[in-house]
Residue frames as qw, qx, qy, qz and C-alpha x, y, z in Angstrom:
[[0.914, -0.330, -0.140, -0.189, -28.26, 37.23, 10.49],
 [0.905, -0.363, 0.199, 0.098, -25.01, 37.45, 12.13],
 [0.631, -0.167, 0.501, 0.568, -22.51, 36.94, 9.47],
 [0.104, -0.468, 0.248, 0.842, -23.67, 39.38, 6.63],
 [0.271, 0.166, 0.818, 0.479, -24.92, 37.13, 4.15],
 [0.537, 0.202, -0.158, -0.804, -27.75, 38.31, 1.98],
 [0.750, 0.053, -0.541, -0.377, -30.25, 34.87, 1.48],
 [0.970, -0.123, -0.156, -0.138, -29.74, 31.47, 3.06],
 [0.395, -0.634, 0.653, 0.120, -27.03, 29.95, 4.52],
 [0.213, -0.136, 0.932, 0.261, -28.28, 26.72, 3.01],
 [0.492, 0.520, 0.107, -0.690, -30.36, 26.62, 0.18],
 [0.209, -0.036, 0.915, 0.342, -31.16, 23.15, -1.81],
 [0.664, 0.300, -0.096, -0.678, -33.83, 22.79, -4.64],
 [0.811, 0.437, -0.304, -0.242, -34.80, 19.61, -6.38],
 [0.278, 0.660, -0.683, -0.142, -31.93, 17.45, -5.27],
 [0.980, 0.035, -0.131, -0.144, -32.16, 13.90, -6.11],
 [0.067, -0.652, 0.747, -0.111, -28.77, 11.28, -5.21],
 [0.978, -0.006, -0.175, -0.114, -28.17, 7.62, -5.51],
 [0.152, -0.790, 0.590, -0.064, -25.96, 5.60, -4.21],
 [0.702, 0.005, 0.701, -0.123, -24.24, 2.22, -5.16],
 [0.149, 0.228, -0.806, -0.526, -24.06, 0.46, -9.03],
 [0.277, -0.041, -0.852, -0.443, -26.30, -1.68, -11.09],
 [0.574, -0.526, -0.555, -0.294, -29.30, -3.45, -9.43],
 [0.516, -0.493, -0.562, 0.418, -27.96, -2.15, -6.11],
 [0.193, 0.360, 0.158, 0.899, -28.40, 0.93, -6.88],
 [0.121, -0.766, -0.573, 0.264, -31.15, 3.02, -4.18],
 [0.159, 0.491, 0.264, 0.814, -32.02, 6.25, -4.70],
 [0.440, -0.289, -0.772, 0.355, -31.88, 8.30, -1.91],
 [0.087, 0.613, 0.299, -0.726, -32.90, 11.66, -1.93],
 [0.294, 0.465, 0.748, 0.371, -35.83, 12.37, -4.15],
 [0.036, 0.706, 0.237, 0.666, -36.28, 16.09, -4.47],
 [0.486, -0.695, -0.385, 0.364, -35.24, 17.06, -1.59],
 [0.089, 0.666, 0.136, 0.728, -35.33, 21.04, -1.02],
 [0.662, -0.468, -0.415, 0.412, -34.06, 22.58, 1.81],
 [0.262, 0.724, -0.090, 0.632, -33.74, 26.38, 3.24],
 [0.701, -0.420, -0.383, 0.432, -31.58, 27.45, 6.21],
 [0.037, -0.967, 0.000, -0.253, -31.65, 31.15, 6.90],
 [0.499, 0.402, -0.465, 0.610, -27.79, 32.29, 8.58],
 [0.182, -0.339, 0.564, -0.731, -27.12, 32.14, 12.33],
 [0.799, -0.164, -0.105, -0.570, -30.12, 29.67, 12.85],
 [0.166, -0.369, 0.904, -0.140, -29.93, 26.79, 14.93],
 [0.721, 0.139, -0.043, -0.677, -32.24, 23.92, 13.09],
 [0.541, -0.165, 0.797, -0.212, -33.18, 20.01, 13.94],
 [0.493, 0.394, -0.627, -0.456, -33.12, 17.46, 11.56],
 [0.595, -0.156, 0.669, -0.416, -35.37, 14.29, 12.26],
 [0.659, 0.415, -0.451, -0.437, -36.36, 11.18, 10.25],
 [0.982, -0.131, 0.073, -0.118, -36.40, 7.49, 10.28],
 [0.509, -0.515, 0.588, 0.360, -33.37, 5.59, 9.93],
 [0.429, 0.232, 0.767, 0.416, -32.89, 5.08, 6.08],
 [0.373, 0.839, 0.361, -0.164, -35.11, 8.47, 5.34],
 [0.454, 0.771, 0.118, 0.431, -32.07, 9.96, 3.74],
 [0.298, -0.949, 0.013, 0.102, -30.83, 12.62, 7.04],
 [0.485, -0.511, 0.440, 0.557, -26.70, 11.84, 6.60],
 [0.590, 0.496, 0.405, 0.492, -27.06, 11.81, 2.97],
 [0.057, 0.964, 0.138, 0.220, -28.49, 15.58, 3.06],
 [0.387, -0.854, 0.282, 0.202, -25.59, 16.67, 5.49],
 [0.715, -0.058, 0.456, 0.527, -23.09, 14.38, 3.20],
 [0.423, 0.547, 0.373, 0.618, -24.32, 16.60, -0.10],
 [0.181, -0.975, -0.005, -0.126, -24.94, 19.95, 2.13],
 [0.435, -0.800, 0.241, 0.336, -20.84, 19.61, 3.01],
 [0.598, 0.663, -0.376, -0.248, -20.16, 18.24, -0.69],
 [0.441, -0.249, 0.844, 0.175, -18.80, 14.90, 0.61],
 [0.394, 0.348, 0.840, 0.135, -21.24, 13.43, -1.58],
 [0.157, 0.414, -0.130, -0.887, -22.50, 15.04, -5.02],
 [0.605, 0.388, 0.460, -0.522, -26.03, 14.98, -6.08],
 [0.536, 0.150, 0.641, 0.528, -27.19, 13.27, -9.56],
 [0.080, 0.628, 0.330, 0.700, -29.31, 17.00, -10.13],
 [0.348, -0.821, -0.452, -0.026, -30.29, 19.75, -8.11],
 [0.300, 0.644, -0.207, 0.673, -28.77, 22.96, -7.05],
 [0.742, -0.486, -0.259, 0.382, -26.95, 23.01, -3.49],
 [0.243, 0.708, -0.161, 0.643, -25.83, 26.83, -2.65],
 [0.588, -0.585, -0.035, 0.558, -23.93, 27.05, 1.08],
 [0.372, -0.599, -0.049, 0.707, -23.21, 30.81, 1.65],
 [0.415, 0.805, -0.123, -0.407, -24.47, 32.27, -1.74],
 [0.021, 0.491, -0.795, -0.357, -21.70, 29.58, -3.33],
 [0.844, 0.251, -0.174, -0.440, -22.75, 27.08, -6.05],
 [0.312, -0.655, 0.688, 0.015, -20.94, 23.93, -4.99],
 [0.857, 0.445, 0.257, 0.030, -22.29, 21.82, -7.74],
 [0.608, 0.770, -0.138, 0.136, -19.79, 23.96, -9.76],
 [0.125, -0.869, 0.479, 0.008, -16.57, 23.58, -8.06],
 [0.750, 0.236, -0.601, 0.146, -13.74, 20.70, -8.64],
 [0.783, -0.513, -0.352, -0.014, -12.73, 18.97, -5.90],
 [0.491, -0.037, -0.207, 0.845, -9.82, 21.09, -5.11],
 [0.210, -0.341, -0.114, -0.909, -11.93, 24.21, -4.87],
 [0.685, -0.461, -0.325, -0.462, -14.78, 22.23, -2.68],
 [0.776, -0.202, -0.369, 0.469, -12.00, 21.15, -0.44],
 [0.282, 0.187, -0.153, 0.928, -10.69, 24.58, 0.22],
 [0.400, -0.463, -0.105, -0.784, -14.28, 26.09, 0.47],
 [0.827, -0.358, -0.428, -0.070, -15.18, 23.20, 2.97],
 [0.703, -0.157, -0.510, 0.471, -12.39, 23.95, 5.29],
 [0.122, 0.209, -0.028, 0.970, -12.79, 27.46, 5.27],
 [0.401, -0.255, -0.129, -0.870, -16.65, 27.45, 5.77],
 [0.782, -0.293, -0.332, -0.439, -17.93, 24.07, 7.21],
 [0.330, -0.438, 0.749, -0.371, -17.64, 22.49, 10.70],
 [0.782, -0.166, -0.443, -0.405, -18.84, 18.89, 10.62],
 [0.150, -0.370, 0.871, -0.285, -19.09, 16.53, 13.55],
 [0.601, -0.002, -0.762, -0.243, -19.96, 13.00, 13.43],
 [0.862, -0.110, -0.405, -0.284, -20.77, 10.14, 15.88],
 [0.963, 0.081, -0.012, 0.255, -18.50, 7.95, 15.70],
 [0.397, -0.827, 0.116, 0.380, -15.82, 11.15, 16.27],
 [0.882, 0.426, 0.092, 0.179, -13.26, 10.08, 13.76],
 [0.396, -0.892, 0.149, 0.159, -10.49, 10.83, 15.47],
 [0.743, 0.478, -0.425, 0.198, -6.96, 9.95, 13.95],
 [0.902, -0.407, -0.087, 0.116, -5.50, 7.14, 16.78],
 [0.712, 0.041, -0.127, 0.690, -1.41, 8.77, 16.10],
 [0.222, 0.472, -0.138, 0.842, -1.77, 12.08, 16.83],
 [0.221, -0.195, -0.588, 0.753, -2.59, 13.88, 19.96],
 [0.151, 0.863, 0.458, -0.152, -6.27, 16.02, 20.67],
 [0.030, -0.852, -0.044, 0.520, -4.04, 18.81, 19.92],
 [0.003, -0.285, 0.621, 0.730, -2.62, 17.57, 16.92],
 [0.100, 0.216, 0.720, 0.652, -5.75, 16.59, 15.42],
 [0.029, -0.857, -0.350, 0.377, -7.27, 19.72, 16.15],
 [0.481, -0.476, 0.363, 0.640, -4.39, 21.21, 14.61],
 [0.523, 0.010, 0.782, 0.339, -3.62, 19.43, 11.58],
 [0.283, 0.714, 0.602, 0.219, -6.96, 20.35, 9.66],
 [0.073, -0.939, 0.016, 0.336, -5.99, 24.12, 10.81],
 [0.210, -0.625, 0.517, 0.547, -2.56, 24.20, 9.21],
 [0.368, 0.377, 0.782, 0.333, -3.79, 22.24, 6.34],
 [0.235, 0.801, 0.550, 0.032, -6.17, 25.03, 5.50],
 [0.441, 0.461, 0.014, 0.770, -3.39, 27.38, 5.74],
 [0.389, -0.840, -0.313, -0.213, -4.47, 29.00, 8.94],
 [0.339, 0.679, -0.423, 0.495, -2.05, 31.06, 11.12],
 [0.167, -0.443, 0.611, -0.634, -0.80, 29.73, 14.35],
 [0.700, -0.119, -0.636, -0.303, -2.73, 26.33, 13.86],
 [0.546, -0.113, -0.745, 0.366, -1.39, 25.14, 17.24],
 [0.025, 0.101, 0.462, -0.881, -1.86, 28.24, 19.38],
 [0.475, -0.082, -0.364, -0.797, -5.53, 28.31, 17.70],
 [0.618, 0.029, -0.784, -0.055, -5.80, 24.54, 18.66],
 [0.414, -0.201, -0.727, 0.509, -5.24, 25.22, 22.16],
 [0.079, 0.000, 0.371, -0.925, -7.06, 27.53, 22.74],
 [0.604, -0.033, -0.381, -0.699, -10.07, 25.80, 21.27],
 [0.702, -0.256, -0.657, 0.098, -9.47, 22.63, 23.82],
 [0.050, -0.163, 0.350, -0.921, -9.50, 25.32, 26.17],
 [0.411, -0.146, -0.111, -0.893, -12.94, 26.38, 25.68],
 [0.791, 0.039, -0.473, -0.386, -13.97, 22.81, 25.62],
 [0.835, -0.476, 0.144, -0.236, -12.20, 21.95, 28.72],
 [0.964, 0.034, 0.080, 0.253, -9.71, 19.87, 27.68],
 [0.225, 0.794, -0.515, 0.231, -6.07, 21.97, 28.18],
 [0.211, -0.644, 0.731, -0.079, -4.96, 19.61, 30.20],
 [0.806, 0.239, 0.542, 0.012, -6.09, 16.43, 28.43],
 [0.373, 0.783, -0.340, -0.363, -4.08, 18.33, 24.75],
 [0.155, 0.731, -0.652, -0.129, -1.59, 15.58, 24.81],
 [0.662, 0.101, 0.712, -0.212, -3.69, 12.71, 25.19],
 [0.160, 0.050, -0.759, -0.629, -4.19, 10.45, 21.98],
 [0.448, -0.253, -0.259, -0.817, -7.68, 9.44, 21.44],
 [0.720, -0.232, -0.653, 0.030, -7.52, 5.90, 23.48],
 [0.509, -0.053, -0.569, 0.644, -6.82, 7.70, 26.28],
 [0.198, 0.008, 0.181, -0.963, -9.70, 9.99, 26.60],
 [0.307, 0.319, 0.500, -0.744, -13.11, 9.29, 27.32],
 [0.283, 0.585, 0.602, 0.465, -16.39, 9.12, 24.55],
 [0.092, -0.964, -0.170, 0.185, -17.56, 12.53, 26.15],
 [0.326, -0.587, 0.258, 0.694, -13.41, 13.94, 26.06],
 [0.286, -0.120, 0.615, 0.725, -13.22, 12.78, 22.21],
 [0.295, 0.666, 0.606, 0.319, -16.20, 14.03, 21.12],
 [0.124, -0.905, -0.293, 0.284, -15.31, 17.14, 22.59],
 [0.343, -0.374, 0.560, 0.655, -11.67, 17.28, 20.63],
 [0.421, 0.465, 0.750, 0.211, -14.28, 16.82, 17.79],
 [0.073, -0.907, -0.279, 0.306, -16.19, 20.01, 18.86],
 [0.401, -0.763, 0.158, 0.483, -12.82, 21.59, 18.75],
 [0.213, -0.523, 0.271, 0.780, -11.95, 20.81, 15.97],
 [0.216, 0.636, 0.701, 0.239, -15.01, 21.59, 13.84],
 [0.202, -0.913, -0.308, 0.174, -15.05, 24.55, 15.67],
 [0.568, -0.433, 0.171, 0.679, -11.31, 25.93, 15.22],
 [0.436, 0.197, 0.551, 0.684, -11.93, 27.22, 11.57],
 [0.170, 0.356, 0.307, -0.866, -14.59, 29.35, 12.88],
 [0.079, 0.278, 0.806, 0.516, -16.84, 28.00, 10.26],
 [0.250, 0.088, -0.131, -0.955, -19.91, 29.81, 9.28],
 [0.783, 0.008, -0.398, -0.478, -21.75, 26.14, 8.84],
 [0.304, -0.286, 0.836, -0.357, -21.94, 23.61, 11.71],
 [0.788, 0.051, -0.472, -0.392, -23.07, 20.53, 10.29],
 [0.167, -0.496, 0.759, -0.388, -23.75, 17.64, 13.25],
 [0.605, 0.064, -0.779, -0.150, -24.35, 13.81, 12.52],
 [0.849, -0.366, -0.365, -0.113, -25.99, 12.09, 15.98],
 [0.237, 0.755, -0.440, 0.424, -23.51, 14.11, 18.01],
 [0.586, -0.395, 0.451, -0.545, -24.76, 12.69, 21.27],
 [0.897, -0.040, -0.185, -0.398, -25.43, 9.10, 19.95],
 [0.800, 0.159, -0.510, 0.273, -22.63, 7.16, 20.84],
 [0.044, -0.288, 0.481, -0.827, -22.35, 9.36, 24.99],
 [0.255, -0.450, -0.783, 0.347, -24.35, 7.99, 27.95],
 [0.104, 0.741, 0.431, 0.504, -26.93, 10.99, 28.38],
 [0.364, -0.838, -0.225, 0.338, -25.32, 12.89, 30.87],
 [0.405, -0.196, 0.403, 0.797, -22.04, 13.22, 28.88],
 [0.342, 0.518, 0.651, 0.438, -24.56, 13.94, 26.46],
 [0.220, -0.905, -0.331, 0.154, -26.27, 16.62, 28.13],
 [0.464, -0.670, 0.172, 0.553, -22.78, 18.29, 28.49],
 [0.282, 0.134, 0.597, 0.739, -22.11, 18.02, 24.42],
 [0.190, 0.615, 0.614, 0.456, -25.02, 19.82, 23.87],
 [0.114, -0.930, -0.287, 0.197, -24.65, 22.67, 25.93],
 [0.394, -0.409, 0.449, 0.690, -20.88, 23.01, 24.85],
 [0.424, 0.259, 0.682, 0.536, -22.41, 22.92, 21.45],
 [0.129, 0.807, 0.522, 0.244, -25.20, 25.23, 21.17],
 [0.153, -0.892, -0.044, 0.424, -23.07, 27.93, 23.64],
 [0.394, -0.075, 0.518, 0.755, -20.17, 27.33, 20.69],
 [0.260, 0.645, 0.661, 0.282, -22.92, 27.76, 17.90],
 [0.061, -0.936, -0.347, 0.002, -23.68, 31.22, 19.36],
 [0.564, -0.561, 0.151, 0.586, -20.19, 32.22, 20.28],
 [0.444, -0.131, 0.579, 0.671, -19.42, 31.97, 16.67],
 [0.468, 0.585, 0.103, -0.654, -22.86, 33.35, 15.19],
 [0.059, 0.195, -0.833, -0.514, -22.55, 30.00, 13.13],
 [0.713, 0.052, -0.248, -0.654, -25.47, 28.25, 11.34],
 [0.298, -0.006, 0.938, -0.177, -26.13, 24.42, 13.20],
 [0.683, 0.043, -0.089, -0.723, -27.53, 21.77, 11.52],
 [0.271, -0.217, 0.892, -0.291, -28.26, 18.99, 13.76],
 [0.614, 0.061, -0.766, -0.178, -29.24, 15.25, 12.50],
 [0.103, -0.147, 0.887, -0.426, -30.10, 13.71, 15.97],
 [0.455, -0.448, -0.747, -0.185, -32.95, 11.32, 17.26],
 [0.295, -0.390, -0.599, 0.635, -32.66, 13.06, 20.78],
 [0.094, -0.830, -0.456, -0.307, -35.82, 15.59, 21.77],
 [0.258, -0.907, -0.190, 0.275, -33.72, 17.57, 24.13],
 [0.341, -0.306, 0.240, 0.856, -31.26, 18.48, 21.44],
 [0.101, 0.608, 0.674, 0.407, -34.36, 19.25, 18.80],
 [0.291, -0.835, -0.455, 0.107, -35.93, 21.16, 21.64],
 [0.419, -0.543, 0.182, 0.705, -32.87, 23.94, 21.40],
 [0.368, 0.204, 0.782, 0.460, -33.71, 24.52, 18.01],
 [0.274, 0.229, 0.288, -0.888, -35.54, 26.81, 16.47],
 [0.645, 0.323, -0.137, -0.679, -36.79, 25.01, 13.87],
 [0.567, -0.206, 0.798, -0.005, -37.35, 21.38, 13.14],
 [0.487, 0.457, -0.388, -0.635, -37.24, 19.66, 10.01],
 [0.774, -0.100, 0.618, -0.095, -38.18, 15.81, 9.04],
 [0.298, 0.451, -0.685, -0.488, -37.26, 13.76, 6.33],
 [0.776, 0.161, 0.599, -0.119, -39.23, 10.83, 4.91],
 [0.789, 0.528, 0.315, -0.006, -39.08, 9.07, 1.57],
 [0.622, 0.033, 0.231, 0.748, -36.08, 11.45, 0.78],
 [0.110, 0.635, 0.142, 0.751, -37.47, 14.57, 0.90],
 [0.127, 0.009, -0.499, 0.857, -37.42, 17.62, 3.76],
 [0.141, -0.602, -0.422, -0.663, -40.30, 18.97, 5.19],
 [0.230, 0.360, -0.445, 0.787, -41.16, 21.10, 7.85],
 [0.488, -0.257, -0.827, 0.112, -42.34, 20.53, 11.29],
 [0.277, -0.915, -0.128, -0.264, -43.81, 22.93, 13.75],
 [0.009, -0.695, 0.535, -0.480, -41.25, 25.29, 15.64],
 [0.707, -0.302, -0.605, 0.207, -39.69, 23.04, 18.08],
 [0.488, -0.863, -0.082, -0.104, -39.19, 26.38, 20.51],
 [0.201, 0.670, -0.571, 0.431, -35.52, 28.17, 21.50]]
């Protein structure tokens, strides 16, 4: 499918997760079991509160389940320390958010960068730019984030989810916080990326015309996955 693997890109069983102490404790995913074949591009749907960022929090190992077995790319990431899940995470997973989470001192190109040379990558910058390239944005590199657009900085996002060439695109309500043309424009920049890279997308969103790109749609109630008729390429 793309990248070689033998099995699943993503491939949860059983996994349960609370969050919170004592009587405020909730329990939020309640056996939730989840396969994602490589190179697929597949919609995540669900009330607000059913659980959808959790899954994408424990599918990139921000957040680790209280049981259940969570294998991204044939790797158990239950079993790694957090220096080992940090390394595998920069190497293999793209996430974008929302809410962008840009860092307000450095330039699109330096925090595009940044996460590259962190990870030990060669030529972090010349990578960088050429990834706000793709996305449009060479001449907008040396802007900080107040100075660009919601559409520019989610696209410096894009970029730099995308720079690591990740094998896993993981995308929180990419569109939610973009007026729905800008929107329109993130999702096509997204799905042609997605393909470029023969990476696996899995998109969180409320919006039917990113679903509708999809091949497959999943929902989430109560804390658990289940699956929804093909939403159609």
């Amino acid at each position: 499918m793309g990248d070689g693997l033998n099995g699943a890109m993503i491939d949860l069983a059983d996994v349960h997760l609370s969050l919170g102490t004592g009587a405020a404790r909730v329990h939020i995913l309640r056996g939730a079991g989840l396969r994602v074949e490589a190179g697929a591009a597949i919609g995540l749907v669900g009330p607000s509160g059913s659980g959808k960022s959790s899954l994408l929090s424990v599918i990139a190992g921000l957040e680790r389940p209280d049981s259940g077995a969570v294998h991204i790319a044939g790797q158990d990431i239950t079993a790694m320390n957090e220096d080992a899940l940090a390394l595998f995470r920069g190497g293999h997973i793209g996430i974008v958010f929302q809410s962008f989470h840009l860092i307000a001192n450095m330039t699109a190109l330096e925090n595009v960068a940044v996460p590259l040379e962190f990870a030990g990558i060669a030529d972090p910058f010349a990578r960088a730019e050429a990834m706000l390239s793709r996305v449009g944005l060479a001449d907008r590199a040396g802007h900080y984030p107040v100075q660009l657009s919601g559409g520019e900085q989610q696209r410096v996002a894009l970029a730099r989810a995308l720079a690591p060439r990740p094998r896993l695109l993981l995308a929180d309500e990419p569109t939610g916080n973009l007026d729905s043309r800008t929107g329109e424009k993130i999702t096509r920049l997204l799905f042609e990326l997605q393909s470029e890279l023969a990476a696996t997308l899995l998109l969180v969103t409320h919006d039917s015309a990113l679903t509708a790109q999809c091949g497959q749609v999943f929902e989430m109630e109560d804390g658990r996955v289940r699956a929804r008729a093909s939403a159609g390429a």
